[in-house]
TORFI-669397 format. One record per residue: residue in three letters; x, y, z of N, C-alpha, C in turn. Coordinates in nm, 3 decimals. Layout:
REM TORFI-669397
  residuo     n.xx     n.yy     n.zz    ca.xx    ca.yy    ca.zz     c.xx     c.yy     c.zz
      ALA        X        Y        Z        X        Y        Z        X        Y        Z
...
REM end
This chain:
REM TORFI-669397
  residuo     n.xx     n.yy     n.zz    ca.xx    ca.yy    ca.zz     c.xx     c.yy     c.zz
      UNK   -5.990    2.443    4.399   -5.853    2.428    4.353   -5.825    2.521    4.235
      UNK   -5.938    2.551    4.132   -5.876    2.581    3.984   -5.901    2.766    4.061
      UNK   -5.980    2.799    4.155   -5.994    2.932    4.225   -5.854    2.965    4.278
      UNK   -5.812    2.868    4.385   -5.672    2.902    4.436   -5.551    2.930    4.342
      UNK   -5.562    2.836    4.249   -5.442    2.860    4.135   -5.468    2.953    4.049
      UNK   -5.570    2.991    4.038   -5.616    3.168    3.937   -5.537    3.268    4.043
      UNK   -5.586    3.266    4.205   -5.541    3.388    4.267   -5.385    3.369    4.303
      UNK   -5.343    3.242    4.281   -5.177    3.236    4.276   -5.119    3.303    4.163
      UNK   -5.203    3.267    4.065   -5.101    3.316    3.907   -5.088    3.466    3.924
      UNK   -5.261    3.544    3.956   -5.252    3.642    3.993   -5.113    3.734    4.073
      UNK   -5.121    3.688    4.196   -4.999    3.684    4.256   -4.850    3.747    4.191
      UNK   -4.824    3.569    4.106   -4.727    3.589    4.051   -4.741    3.695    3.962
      UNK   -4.884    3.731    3.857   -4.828    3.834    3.787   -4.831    3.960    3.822
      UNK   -4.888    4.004    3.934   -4.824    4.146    4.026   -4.720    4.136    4.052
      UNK   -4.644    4.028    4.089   -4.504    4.064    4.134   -4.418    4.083    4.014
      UNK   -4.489    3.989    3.905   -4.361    4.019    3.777   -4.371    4.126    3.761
      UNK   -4.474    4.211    3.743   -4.586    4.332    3.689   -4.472    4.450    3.752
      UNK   -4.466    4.449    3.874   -4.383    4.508    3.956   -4.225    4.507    3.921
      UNK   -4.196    4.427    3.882   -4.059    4.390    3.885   -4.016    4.422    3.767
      UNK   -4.119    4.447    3.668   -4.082    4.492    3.541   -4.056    4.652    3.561
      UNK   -4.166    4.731    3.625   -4.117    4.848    3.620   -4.005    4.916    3.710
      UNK   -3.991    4.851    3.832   -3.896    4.859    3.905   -3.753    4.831    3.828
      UNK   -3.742    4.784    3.762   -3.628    4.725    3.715   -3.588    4.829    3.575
      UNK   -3.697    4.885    3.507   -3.665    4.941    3.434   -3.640    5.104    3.471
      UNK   -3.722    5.135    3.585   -3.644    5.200    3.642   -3.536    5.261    3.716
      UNK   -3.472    5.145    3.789   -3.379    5.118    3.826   -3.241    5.159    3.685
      UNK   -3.289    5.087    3.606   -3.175    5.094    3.487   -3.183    5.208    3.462
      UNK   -3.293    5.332    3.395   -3.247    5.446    3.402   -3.232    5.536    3.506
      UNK   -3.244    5.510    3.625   -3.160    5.578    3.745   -3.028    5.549    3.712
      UNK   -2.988    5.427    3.723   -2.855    5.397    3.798   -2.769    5.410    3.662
      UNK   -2.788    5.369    3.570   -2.671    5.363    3.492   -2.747    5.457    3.351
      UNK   -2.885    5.535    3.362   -2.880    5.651    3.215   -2.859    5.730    3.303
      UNK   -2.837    5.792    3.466   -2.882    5.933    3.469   -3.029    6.009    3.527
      UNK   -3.084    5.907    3.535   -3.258    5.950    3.595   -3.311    6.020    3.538
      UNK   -3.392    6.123    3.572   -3.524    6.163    3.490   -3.550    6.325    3.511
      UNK   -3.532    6.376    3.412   -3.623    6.545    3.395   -3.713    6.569    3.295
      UNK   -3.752    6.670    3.251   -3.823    6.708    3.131   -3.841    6.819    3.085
      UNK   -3.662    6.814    3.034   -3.633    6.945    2.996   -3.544    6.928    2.858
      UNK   -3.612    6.824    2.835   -3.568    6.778    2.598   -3.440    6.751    2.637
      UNK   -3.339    6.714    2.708   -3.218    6.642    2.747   -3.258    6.508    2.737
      UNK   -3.120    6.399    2.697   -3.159    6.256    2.714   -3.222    6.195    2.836
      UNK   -3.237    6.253    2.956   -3.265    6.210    3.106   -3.477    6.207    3.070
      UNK   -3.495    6.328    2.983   -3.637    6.315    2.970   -3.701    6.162    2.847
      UNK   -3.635    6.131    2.770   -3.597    6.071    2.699   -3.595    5.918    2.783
      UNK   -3.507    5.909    2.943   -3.589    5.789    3.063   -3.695    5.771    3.069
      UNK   -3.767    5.845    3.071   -3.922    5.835    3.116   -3.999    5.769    3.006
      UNK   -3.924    5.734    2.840   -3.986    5.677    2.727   -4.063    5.521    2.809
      UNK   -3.904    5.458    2.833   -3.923    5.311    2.858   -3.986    5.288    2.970
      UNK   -3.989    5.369    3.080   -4.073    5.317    3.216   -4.239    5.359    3.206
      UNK   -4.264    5.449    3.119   -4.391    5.488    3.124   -4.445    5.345    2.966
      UNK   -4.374    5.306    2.878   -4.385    5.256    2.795   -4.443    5.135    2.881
      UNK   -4.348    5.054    2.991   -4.342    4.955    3.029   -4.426    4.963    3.096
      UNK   -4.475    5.033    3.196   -4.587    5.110    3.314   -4.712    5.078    3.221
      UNK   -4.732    5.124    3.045   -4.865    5.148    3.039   -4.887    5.061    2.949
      UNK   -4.821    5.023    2.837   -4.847    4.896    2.754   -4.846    4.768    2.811
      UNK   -4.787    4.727    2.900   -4.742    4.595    2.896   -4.833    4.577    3.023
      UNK   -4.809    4.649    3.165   -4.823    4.580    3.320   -4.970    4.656    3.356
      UNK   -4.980    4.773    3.313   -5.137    4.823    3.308   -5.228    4.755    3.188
      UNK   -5.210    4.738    3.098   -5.263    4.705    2.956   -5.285    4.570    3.012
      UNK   -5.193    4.466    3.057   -5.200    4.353    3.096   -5.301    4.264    3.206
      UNK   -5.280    4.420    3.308   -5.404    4.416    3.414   -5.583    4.403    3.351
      UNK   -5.567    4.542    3.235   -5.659    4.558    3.211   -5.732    4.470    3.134
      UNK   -5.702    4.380    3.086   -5.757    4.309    2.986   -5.784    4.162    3.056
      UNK   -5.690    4.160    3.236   -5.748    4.054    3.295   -5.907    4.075    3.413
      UNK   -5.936    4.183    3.378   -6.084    4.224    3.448   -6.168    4.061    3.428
      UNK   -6.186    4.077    3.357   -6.291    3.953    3.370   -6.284    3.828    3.373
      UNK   -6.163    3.854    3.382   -6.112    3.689    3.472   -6.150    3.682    3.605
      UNK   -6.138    3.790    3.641   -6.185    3.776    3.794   -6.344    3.720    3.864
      UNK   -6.336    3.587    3.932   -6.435    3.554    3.982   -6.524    3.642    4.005
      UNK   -6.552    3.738    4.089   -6.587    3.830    4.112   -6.699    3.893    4.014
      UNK   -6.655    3.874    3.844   -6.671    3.941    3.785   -6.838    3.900    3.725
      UNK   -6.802    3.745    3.758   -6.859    3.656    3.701   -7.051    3.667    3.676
      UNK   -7.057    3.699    3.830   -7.227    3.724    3.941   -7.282    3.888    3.921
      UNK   -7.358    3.904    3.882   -7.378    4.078    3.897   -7.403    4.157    3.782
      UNK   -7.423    4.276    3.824   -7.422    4.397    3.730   -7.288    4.372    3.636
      UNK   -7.239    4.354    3.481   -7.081    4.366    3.443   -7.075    4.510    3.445
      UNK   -7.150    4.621    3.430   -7.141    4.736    3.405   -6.983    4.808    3.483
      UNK   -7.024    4.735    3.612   -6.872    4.829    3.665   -6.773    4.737    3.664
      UNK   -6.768    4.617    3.613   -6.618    4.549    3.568   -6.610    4.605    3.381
      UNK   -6.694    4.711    3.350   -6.695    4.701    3.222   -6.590    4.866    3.235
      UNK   -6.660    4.949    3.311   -6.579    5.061    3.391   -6.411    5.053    3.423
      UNK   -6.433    4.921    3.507   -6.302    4.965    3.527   -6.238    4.861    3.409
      UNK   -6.282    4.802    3.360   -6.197    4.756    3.215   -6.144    4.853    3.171
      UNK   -6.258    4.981    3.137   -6.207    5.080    3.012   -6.124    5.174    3.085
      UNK   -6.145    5.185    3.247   -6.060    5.318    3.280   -5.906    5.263    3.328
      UNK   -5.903    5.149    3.319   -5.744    5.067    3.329   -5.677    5.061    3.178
      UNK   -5.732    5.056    3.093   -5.720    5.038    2.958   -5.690    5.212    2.903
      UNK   -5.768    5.334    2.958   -5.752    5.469    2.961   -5.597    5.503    3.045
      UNK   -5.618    5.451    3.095   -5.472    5.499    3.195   -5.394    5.452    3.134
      UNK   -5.367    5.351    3.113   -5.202    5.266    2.975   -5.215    5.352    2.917
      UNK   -5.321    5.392    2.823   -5.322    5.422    2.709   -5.274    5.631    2.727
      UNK   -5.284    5.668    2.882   -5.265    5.840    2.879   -5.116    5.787    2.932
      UNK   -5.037    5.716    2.984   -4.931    5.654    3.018   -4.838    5.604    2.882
      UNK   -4.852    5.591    2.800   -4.817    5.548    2.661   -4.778    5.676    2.564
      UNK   -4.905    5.774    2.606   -4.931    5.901    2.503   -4.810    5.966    2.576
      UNK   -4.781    6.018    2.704   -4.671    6.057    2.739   -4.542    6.031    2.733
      UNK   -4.539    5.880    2.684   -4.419    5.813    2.702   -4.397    5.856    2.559
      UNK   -4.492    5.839    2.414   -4.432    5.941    2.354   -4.409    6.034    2.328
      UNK   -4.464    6.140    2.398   -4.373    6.254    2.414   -4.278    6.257    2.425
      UNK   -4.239    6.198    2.516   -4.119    6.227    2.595   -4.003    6.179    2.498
      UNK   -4.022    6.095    2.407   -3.924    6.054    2.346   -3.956    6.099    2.193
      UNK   -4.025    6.200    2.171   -4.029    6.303    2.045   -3.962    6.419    2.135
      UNK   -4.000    6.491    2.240   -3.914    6.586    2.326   -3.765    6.594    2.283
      UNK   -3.733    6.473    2.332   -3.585    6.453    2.298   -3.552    6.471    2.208
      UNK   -3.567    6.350    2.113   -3.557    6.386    1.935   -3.552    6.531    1.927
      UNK   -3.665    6.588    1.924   -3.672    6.737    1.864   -3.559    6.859    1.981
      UNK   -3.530    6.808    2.047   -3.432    6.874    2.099   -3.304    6.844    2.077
      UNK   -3.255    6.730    2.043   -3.142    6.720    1.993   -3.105    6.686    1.873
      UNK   -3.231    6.709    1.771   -3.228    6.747    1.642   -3.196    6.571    1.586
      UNK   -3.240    6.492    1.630   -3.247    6.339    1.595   -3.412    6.327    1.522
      UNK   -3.346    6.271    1.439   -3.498    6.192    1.351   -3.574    6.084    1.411
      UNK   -3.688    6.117    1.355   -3.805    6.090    1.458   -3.893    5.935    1.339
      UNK   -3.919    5.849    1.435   -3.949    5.708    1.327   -3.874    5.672    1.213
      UNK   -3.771    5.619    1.257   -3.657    5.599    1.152   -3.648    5.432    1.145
      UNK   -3.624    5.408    1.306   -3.604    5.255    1.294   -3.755    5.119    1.319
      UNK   -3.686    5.016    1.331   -3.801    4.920    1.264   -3.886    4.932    1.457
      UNK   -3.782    4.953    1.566   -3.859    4.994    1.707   -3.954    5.090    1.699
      UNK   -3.898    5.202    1.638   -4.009    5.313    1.654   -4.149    5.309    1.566
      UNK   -4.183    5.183    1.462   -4.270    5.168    1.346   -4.354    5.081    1.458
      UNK   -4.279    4.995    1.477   -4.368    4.887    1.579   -4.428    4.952    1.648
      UNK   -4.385    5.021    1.749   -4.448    5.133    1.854   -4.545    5.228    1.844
      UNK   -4.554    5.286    1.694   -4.626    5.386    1.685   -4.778    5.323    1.666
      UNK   -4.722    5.188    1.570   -4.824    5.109    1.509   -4.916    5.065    1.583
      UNK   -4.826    5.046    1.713   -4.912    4.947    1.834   -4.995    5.056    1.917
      UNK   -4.940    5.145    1.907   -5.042    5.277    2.028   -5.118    5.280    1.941
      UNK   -5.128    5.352    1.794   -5.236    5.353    1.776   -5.353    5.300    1.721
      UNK   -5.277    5.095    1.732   -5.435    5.037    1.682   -5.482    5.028    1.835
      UNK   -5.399    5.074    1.979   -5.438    5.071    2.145   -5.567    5.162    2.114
      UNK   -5.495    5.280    2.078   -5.618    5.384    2.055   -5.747    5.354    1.970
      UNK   -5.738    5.303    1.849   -5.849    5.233    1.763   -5.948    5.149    1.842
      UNK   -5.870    5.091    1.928   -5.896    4.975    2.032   -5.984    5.018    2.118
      UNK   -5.948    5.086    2.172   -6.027    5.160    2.303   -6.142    5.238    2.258
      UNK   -6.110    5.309    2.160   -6.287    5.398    2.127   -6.355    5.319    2.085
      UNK   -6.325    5.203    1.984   -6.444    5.076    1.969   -6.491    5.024    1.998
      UNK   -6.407    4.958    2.153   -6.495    4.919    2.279   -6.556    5.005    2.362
      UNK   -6.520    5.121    2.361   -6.576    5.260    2.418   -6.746    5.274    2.385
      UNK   -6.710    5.276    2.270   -6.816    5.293    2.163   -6.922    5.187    2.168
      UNK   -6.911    5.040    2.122   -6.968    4.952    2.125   -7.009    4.879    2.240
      UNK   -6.893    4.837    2.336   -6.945    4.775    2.435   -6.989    4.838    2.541
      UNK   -6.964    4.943    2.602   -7.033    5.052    2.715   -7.120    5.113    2.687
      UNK   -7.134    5.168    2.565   -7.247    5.248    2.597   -7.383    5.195    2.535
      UNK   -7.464    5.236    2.543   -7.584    5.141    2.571   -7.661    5.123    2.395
      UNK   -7.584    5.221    2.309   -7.676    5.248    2.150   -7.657    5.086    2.093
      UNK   -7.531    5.027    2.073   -7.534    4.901    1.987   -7.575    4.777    2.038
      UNK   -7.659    4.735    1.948   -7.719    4.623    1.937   -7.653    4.536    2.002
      UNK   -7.744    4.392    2.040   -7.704    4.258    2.142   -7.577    4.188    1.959
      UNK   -7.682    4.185    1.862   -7.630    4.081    1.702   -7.465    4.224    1.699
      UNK   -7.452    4.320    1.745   -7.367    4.406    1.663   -7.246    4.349    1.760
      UNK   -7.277    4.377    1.910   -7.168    4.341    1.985   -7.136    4.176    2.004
      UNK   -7.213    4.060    1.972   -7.159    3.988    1.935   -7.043    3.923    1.817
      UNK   -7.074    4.026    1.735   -7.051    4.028    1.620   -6.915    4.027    1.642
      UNK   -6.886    4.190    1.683   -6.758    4.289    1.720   -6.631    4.210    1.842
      UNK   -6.731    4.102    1.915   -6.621    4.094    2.031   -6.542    3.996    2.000
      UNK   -6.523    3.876    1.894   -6.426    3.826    1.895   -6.315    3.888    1.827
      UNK   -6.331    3.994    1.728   -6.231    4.072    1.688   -6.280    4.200    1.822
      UNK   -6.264    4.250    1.857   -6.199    4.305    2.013   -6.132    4.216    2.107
      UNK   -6.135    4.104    2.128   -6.039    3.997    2.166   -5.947    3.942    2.124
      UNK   -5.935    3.936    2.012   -5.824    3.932    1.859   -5.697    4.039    1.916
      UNK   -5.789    4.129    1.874   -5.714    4.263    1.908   -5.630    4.292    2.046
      UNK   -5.695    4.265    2.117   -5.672    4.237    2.262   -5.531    4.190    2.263
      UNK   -5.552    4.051    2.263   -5.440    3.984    2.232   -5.335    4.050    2.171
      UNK   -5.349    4.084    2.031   -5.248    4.105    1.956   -5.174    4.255    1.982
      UNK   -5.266    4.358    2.018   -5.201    4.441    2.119   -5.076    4.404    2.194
      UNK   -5.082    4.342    2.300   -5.043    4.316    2.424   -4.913    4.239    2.350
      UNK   -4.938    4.107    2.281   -4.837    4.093    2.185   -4.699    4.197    2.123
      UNK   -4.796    4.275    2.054   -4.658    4.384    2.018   -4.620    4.511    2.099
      UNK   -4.718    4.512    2.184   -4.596    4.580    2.339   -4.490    4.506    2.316
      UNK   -4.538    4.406    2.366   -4.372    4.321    2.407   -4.301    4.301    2.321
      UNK   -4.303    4.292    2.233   -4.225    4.261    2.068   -4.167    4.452    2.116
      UNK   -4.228    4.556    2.081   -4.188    4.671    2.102   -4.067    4.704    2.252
      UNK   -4.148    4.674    2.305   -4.030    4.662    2.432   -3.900    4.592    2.409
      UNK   -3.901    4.460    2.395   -3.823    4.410    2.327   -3.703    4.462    2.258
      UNK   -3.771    4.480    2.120   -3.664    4.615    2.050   -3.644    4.712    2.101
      UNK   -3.676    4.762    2.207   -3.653    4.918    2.262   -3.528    4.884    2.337
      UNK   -3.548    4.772    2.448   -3.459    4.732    2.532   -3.308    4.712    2.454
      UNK   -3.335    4.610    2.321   -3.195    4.605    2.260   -3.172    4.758    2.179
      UNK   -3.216    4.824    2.078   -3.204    4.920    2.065   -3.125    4.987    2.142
      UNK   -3.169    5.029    2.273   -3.135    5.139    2.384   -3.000    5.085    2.412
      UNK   -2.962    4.948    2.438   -2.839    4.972    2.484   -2.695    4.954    2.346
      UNK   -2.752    4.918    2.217   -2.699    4.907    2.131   -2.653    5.094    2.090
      UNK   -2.739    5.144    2.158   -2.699    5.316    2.109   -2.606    5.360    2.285
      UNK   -2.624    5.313    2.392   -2.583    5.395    2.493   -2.423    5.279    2.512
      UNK   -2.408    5.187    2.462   -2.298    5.088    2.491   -2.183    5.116    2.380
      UNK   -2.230    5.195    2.272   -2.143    5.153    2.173   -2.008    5.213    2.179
      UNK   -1.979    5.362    2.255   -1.882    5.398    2.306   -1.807    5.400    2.429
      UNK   -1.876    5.319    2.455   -1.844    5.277    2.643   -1.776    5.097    2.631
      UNK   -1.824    5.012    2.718   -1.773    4.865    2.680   -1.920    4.821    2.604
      UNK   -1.836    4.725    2.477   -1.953    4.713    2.365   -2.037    4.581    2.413
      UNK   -2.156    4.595    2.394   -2.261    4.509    2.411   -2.228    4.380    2.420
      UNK   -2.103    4.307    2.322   -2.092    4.207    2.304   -2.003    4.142    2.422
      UNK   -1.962    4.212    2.481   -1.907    4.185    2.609   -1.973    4.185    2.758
      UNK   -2.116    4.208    2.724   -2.198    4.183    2.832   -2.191    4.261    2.971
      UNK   -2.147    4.401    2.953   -2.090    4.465    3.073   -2.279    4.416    3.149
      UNK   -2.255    4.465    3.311   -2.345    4.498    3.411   -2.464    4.528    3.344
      UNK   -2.475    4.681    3.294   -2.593    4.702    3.237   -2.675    4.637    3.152
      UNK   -2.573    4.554    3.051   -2.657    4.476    2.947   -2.705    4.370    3.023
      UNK   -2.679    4.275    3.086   -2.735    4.187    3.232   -2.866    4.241    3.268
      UNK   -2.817    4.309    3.327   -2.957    4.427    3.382   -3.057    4.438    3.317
      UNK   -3.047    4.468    3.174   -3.163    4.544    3.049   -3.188    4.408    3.020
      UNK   -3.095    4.322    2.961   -3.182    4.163    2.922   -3.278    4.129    3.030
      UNK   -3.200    4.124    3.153   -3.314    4.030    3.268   -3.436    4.139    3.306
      UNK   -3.440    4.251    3.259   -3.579    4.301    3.278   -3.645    4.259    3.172
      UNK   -3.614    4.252    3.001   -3.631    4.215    2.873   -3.721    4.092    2.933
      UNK   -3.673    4.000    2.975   -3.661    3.866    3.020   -3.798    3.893    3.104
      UNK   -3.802    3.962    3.212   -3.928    3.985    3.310   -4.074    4.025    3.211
      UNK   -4.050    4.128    3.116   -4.155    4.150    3.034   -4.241    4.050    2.961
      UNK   -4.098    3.941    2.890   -4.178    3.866    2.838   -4.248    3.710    2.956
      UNK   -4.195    3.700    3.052   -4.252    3.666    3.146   -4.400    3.666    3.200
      UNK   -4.401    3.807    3.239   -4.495    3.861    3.234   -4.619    3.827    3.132
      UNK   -4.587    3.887    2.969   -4.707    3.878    2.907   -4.747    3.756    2.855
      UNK   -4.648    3.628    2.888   -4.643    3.470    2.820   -4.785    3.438    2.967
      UNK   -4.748    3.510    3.103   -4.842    3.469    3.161   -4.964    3.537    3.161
      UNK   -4.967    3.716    3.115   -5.100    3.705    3.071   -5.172    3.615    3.011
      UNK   -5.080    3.646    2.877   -5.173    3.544    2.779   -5.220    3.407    2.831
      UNK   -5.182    3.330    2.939   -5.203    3.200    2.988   -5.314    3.176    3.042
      UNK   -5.336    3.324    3.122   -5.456    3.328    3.226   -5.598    3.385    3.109
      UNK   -5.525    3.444    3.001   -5.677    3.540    2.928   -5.679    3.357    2.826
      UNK   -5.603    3.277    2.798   -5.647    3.149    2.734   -5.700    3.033    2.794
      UNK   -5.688    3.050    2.929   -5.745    2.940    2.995   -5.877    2.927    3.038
      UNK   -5.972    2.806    2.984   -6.079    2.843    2.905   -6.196    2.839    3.085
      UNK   -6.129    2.765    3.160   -6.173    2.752    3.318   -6.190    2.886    3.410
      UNK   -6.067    2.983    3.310   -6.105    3.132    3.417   -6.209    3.197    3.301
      UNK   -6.247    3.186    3.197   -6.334    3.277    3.149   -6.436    3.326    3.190
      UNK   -6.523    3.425    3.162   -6.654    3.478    3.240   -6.762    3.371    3.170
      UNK   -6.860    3.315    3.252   -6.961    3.229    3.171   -7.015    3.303    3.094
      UNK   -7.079    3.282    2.972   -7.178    3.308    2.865   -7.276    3.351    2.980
      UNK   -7.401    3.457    2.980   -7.511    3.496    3.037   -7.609    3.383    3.024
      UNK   -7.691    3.305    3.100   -7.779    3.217    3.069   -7.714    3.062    3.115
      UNK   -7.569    3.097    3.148   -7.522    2.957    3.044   -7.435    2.949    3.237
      UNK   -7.483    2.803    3.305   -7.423    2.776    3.461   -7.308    2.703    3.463
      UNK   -7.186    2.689    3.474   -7.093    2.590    3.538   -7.078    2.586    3.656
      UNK   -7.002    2.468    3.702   -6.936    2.450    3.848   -6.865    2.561    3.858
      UNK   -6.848    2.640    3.809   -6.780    2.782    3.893   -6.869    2.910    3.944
      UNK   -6.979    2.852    3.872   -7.070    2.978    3.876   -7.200    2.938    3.974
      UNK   -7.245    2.939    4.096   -7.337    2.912    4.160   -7.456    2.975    4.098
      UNK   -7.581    2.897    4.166   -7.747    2.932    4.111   -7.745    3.048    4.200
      UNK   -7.779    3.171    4.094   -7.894    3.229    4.166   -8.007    3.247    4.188
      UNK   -8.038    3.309    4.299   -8.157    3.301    4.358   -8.277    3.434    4.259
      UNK   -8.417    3.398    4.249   -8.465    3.509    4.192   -8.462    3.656    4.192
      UNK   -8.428    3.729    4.083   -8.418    3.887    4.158   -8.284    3.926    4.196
      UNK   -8.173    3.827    4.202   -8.001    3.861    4.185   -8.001    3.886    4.039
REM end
């Protein structure tokens, strides 16, 4: 039972996962204009879908690796792999997304980290980046100690968390931000045209989304067992597995 309802939640969070970027793409197709990358506002689209693509629904994936049953029996070495190369991809998905929205700036001569969105954002990629070479560093490769990486992993899980946290806090502000600058000469925000509908209920999908990460990385029944250490989820093995 507690197996079936892990691969349901699962489920559900691919489809939110999906629905987040679809949706945010959708919004800059249909109502910014779609996408180039040629320092025009259209390159400047590609901020929020690659933002949303690599912080939140990749980042989110990545940090549920070892929830997976699967993960539980075996070598961890290659759930440790694809931890870090799901966690690498957000993180080259993120690095572009700011580009793309310094591109702009510097092409249309707009200042660059001004507001309290763009502080959050910068802040959050790069404790992502801090993040990733420490577990890079510590937990894969083979130099640090059993006492060092115990030490290190409840703050890499801290972190974890609190990452993933201010994506969404970042998204968040990006989402209101963005339409507080593209609404203000058109029909004003406070009147709720189409688009603002649109940008909330994806807003709305994000935090969806990471309320159910966090549900599945706190629930203490999907965790990976301690090494040594058997529950009812974890069958005996046999000598030599």
């Amino acid at each position: 039972m507690a197996s079936g309802w892990f691969y349901l939640s699962c489920l559900a969070l691919g489809s939110l996962g999906s629905l987040c970027i679809l949706f945010t793409i959708c919004w800059m197709q249909h109502w910014r204009g779609g996408f180039s990358w040629d320092g025009s506002i259209y390159t400047f689209n590609w901020h929020p879908v690659l933002m949303v693509a690599g912080m939140v629904v990749l980042y989110g994936a990545a940090s549920l690796v070892y929830r997976l049953p699967q993960s539980w029996l075996g070598p961890k070495l290659p759930w440790k792999l694809l931890h870090a190369a799901l966690h690498l991809m957000a993180f080259v998905f993120s690095v572009v997304g700011l580009v793309a929205v310094f591109k702009f700036h510097n092409h249309a001569s707009v200042s660059n980290l001004y507001s309290l969105h763009s502080w959050l954002g910068i802040t959050t990629v790069l404790l992502f980046a801090c993040q990733w070479f420490l577990g890079f560093a510590i937990f894969l490769l083979p130099w640090a100690s059993l006492w060092l990486r115990s030490f290190l992993k409840p703050i890499h899980v801290f972190f974890g968390v609190s990452i993933l946290s201010l994506s969404i806090a970042s998204v968040i502000s990006g989402i209101n931000e963005k339409l507080f600058f593209s609404l203000k000469n058109t029909k004003p925000y406070s009147s709720l045209p189409s688009e603002a509908v649109f940008a909330n209920s994806t807003g709305m999908l994000v935090v969806a989304f990471g309320l159910l990460v966090l549900y599945i990385l706190l629930a203490s029944s999907w965790k990976r067992p301690e090494p040594g250490i058997l529950t009812d989820r974890q069958p005996l093995l046999h000598d030599g597995e």
